[in-house]
C-alpha positions in Angstrom: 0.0 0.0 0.0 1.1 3.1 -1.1 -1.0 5.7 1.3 -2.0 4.1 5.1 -3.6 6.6 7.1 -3.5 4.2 10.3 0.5 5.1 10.5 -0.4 8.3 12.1 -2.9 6.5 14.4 -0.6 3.9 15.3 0.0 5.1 19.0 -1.3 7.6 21.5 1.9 9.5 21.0 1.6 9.7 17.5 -2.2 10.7 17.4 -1.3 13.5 20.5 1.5 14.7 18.1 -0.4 15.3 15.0 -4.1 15.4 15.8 -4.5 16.8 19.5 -4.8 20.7 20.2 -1.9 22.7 19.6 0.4 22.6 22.7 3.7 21.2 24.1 2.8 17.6 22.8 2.8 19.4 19.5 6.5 20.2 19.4 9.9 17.8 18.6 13.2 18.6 20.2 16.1 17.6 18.1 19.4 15.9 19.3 22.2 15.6 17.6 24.3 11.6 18.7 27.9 10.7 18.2 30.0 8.2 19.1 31.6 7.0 22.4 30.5 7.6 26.0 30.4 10.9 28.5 30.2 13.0 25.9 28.3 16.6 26.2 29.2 18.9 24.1 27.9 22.5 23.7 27.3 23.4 20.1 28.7 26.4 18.9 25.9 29.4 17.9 23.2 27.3 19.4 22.8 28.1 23.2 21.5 25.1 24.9 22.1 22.6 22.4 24.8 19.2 22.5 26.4 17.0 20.5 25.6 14.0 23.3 27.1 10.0 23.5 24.2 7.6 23.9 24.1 7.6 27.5 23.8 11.3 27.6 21.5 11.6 25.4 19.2 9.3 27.3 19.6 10.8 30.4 18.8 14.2 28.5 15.2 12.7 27.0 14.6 11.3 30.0 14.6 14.9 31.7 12.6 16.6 28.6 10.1 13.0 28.9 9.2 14.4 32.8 8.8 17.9 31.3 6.6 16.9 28.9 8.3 16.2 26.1 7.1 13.5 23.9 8.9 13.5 20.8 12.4 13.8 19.5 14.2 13.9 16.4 17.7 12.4 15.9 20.6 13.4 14.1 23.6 11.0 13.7 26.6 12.8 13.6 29.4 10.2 11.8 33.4 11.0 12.8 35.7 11.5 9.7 37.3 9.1 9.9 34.0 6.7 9.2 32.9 8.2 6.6 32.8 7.4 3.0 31.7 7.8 -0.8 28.6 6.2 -0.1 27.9 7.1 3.5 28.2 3.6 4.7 27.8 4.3 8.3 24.1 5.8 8.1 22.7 2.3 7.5 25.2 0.4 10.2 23.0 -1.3 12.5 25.8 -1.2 15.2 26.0 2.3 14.9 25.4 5.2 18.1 22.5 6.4 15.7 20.9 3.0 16.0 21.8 2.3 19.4 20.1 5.4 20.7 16.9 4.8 18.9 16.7 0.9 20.3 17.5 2.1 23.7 14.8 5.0 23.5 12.2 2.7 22.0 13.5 -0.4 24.8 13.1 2.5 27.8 10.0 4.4 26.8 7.8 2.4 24.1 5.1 3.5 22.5 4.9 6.6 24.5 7.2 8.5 22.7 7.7 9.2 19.2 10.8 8.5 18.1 11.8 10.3 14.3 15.0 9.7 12.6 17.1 11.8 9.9 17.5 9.8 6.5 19.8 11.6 4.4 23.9 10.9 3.1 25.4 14.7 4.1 26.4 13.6 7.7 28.2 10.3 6.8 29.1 10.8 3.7 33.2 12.1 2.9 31.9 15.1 0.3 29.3 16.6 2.9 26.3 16.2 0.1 23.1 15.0 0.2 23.5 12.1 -2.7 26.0 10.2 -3.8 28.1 12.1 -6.3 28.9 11.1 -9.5 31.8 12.8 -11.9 31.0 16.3 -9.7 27.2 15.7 -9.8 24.6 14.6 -7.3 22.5 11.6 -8.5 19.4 11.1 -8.3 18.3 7.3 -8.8 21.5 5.9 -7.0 20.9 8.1 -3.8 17.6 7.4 -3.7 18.7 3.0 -3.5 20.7 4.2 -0.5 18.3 6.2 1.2 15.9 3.5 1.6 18.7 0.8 3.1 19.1 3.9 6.0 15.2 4.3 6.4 14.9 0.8 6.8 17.4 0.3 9.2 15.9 3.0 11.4 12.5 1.0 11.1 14.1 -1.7 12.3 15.7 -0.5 15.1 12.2 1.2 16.2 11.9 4.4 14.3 8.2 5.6 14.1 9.0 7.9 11.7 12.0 8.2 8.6 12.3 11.8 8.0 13.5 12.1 4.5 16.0 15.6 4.3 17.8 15.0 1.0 15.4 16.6 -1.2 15.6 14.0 -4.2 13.3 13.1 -6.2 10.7 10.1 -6.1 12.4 9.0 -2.7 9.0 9.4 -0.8 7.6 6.5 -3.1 10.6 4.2 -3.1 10.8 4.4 1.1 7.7 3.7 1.3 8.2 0.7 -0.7 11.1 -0.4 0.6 9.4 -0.4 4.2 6.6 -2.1 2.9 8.8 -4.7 1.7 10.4 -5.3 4.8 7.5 -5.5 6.8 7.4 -2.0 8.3 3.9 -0.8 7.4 3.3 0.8 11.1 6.3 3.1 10.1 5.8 6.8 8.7 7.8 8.7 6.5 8.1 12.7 7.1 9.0 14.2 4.4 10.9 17.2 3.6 8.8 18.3 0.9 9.7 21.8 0.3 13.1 22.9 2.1 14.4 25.5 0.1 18.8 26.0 -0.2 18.7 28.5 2.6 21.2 30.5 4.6 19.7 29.9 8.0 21.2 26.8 8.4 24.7 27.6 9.3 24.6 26.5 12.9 23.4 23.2 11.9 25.8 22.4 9.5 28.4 23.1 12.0 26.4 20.5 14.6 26.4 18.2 12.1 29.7 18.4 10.2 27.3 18.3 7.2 29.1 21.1 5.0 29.8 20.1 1.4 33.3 20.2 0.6 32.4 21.5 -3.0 29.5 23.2 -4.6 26.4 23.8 -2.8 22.7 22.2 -2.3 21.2 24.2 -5.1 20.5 21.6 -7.4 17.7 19.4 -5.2 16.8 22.2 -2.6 14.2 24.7 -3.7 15.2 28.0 -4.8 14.3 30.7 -2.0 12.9 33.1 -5.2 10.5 30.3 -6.4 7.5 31.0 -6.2 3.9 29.2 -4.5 3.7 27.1 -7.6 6.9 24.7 -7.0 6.5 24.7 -3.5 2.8 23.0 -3.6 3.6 20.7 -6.2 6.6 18.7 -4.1 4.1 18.9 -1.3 1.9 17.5 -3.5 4.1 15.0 -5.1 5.1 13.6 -1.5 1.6 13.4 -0.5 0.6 11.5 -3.6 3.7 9.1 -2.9 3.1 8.1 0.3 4.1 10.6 2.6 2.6 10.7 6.2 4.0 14.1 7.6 4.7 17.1 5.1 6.9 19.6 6.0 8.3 23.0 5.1 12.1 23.9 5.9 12.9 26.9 7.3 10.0 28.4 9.3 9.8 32.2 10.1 11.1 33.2 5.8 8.2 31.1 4.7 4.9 31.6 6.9 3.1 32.5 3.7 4.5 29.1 1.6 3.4 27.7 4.8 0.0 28.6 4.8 -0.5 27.8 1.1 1.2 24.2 1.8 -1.4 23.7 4.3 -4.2 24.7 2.1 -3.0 22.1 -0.6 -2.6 18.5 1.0 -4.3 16.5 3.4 -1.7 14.9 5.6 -0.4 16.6 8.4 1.9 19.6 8.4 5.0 19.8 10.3 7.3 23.1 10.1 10.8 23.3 10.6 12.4 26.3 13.2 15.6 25.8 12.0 19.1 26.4 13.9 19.2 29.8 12.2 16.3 31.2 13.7 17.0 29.7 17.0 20.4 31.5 17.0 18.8 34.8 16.4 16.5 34.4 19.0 19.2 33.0 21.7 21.6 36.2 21.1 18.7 38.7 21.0 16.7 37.6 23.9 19.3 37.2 27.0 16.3 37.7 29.8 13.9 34.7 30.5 11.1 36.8 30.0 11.6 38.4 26.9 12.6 34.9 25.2 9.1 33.6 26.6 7.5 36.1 24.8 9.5 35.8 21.2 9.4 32.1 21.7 5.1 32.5 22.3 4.7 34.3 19.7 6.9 32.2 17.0 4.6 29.3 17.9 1.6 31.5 17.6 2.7 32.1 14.2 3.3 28.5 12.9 0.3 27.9 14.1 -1.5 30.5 12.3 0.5 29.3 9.1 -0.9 26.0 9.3 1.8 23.5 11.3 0.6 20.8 13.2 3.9 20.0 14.3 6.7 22.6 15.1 10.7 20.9 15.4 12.4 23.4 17.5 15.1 23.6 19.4 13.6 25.9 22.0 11.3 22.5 23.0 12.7 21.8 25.9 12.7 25.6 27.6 9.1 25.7 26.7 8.6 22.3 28.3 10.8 23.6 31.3 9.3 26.7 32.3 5.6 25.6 31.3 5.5 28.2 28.6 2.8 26.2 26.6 -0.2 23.9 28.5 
């Protein structure tokens, strides 16, 4: 089956996530894991944020879990030394990325919702999102590699794939390649319109996810495209399969927000990138006046349309009980 609505059904965590009223439940912290143990390391530009080890990490979800926190998205961050042309490590089962989402899944179940990057920048050597071929991203043969990594995460206990890499017909061909394997309680989220922008920069640094040549402009969207593009990926992912559609960054693109929302039927998630978290975190030094930025950036995804908000600023709301 190419469309099964009961994925987003599947478990109380999921149905809070994407069908309960807008609120704390409604938002995704994002972590960023690497390898080894007793590791905590403060991200440059993004107050608050860590590269954490496994054990960390848990401990960290743990704390956000009594907070109210009930859903994360992971990042694996691969050293340089392990990676490779074709980003070999993303799909190791004995990897820290696969370890933390078994040990998450083992320790909290179904009462979390566990989502999971799929893309090649972080493990492969060239920092792109495909594999590269004679100086050019492919399409077809990063797509075959994609699905290997989203079914891995499935297998380890990934409720949701979240597909980054912006290539084409990859909704489709994971969601295949799940069904094949047996994974048909398993969503895809797909990043369906994520434009090449330059509000990423802090992330990239997390993620040692630069490109060593060229740039992203070739599968991300163009930020002077206009409505037209932008509904018809959204679109495209929805007719493919796609549980979750969502638009990367946020605050630029309220308005390709809104018209998103207005064209698909699945669930909209929005993006608050590393960018916009930054600005916020150097502008807004007091706890109250962060509160009220913070309040009102929700506010305005949720005016736009977004179900679901990944932010980094999750876990301060859960905190200091900034949203019910």
């Amino acid at each position: 089956m190419k469309t099964r609505p009961r994925i987003n059904r599947w478990t109380e965590a999921r149905r809070n996530l994407l069908f309960g009223d807008f609120s704390l439940q409604s938002l995704v912290q994002p972590h960023f894991v690497v390898n080894g143990s007793g590791i905590d390391n403060p991200i440059e530009g993004m107050d608050g944020i860590h590269q954490q080890s496994v054990d960390i990490l848990i401990q960290t979800i743990r704390n956000d879990y009594n907070n109210g926190i009930r859903s994360v998205m992971l990042f694996g961050i691969v050293n340089s030394e392990d990676k490779d042309e074709q980003a070999t490590k993303a799909s190791d089962a004995s990897s820290h990325m696969h370890e933390a989402i078994r040990k998450l899944k083992s320790e909290f179940g179904d009462s979390i919702v566990v989502m999971t990057d799929v893309c090649l920048c972080t493990a492969t050597n060239h920092g792109h999102c495909g594999l590269v071929e004679h100086g050019h991203i492919v399409n077809d043969a990063s797509v075959e590699r994609l699905c290997e990594i989203a079914v891995s995460h499935a297998e380890a206990g990934a409720d949701y794939v979240c597909a980054s890499d912006m290539m084409d017909g990859r909704v489709s061909a994971i969601r295949s390649a799940l069904e094949a394997e047996h994974h048909s309680s398993t969503g895809v989220l797909s990043y369906s319109v994520k434009y090449a922008s330059s509000f990423y920069g802090p992330f990239r640094h997390a993620a040692d996810s630069s490109p060593e040549f060229g740039d992203r402009s070739t599968h991300q969207m163009n930020i002077n495209s206009g409505y037209g593009e932008a509904t018809l990926e959204a679109m495209l992912d929805e007719e493919e399969g796609a549980d979750i559609i969502m638009v990367k960054p946020g605050l630029p693109y309220l308005d390709v927000l809104r018209r998103v929302a207005d064209s698909v039927h699945r669930p909209i998630a929005v993006y608050n990138v590393s960018g916009e978290y930054s600005m916020v975190m150097n502008v807004a030094k007091e706890l109250e006046m962060r509160k009220q930025m913070v309040c009102e950036i929700m506010t305005s995804f949720k005016r736009a349309g977004a179900q679901v908000v990944i932010t980094y600023h999750a876990r301060e709301i859960a905190k200091h009980a900034w949203m019910k």
